[in-house]
C-alpha positions in Angstrom: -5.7 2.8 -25.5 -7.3 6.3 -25.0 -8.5 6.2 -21.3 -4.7 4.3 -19.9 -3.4 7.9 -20.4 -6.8 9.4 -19.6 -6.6 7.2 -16.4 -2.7 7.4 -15.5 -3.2 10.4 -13.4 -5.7 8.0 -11.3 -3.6 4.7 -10.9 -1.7 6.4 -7.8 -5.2 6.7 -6.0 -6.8 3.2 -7.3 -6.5 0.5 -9.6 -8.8 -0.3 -12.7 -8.8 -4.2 -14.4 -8.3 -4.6 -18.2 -12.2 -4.8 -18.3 -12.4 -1.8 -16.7 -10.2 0.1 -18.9 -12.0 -1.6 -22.1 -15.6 -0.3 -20.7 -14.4 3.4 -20.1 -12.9 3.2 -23.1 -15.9 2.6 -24.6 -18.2 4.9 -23.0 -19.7 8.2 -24.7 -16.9 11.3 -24.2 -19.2 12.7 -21.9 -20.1 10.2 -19.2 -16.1 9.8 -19.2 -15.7 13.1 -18.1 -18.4 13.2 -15.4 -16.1 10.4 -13.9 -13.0 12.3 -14.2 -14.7 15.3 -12.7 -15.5 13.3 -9.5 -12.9 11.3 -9.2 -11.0 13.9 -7.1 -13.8 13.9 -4.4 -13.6 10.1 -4.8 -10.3 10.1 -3.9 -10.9 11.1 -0.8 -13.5 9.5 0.6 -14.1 6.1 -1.6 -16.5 4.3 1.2 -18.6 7.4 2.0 -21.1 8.8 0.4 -21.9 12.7 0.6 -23.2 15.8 -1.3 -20.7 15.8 -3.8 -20.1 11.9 -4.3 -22.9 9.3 -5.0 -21.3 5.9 -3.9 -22.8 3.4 -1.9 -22.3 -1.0 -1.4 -24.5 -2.7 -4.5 -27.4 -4.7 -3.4 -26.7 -8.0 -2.5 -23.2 -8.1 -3.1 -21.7 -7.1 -0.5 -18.1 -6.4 -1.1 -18.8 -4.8 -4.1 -19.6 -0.6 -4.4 -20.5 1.6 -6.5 -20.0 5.2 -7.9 -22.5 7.1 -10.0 -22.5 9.5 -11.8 -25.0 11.6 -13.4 -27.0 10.2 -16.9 -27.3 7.1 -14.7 -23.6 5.3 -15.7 -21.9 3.7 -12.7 -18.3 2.7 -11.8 -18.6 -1.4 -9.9 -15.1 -1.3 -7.4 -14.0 -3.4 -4.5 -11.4 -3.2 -1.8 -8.5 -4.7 -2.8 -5.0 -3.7 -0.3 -7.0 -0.9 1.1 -7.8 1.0 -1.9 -10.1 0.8 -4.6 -10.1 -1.2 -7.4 -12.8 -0.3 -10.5 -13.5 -3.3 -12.6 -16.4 -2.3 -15.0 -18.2 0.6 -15.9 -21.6 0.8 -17.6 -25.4 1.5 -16.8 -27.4 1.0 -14.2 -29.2 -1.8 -16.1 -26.1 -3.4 -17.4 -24.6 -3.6 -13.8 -27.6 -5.0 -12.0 -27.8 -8.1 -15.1 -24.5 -8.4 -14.8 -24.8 -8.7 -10.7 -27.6 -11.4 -11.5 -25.7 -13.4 -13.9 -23.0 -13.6 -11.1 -25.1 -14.5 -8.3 -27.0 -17.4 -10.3 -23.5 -18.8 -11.2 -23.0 -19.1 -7.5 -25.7 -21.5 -7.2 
């Protein structure tokens, strides 16, 4: 329940699923605040990666992006009504099995 208030001031700007909200929740304190740190920058340009903001489509899935962070976590989002919407965040390996999983289940 820590991160819905650690997240409210974010909910104007973009949405987060339950699943979301349970893996933020569970990550180490300080991989939480490097997201909350760039999360302002975010909010401004969500589809564009620059300098200051490491986000870019994941491979092979095409309507799915991703922000990183530094220590190699990653928040997985989508568009959904023009704005985005985070549903996981974990590591680079846990995204990329996670992708894989998907994509065979597709098959």
């Amino acid at each position: 329940m820590a991160s819905r208030h650690r997240l409210a001031d974010w909910r104007e700007y973009f949405d987060f699923t339950d699943e979301a909200e349970r893996n933020f929740d569970n990550l180490p304190e300080e991989v939480r605040k490097a997201f909350v740190e760039v999360f302002p920058t975010f909010v401004r340009h969500p589809w564009r990666p620059s300098v200051d903001l490491d986000v870019s489509p994941v491979r092979n899935t095409p309507d799915r992006w991703r922000l990183k962070v530094p220590g190699g976590h990653r928040g997985i989002y989508y568009p959904r009504h023009g704005r985005p919407a985070f549903e996981m965040f974990e590591t680079r390996d846990q995204v990329y099995e996670r992708a894989i999983k998907h994509l065979q289940s597709l098959r």
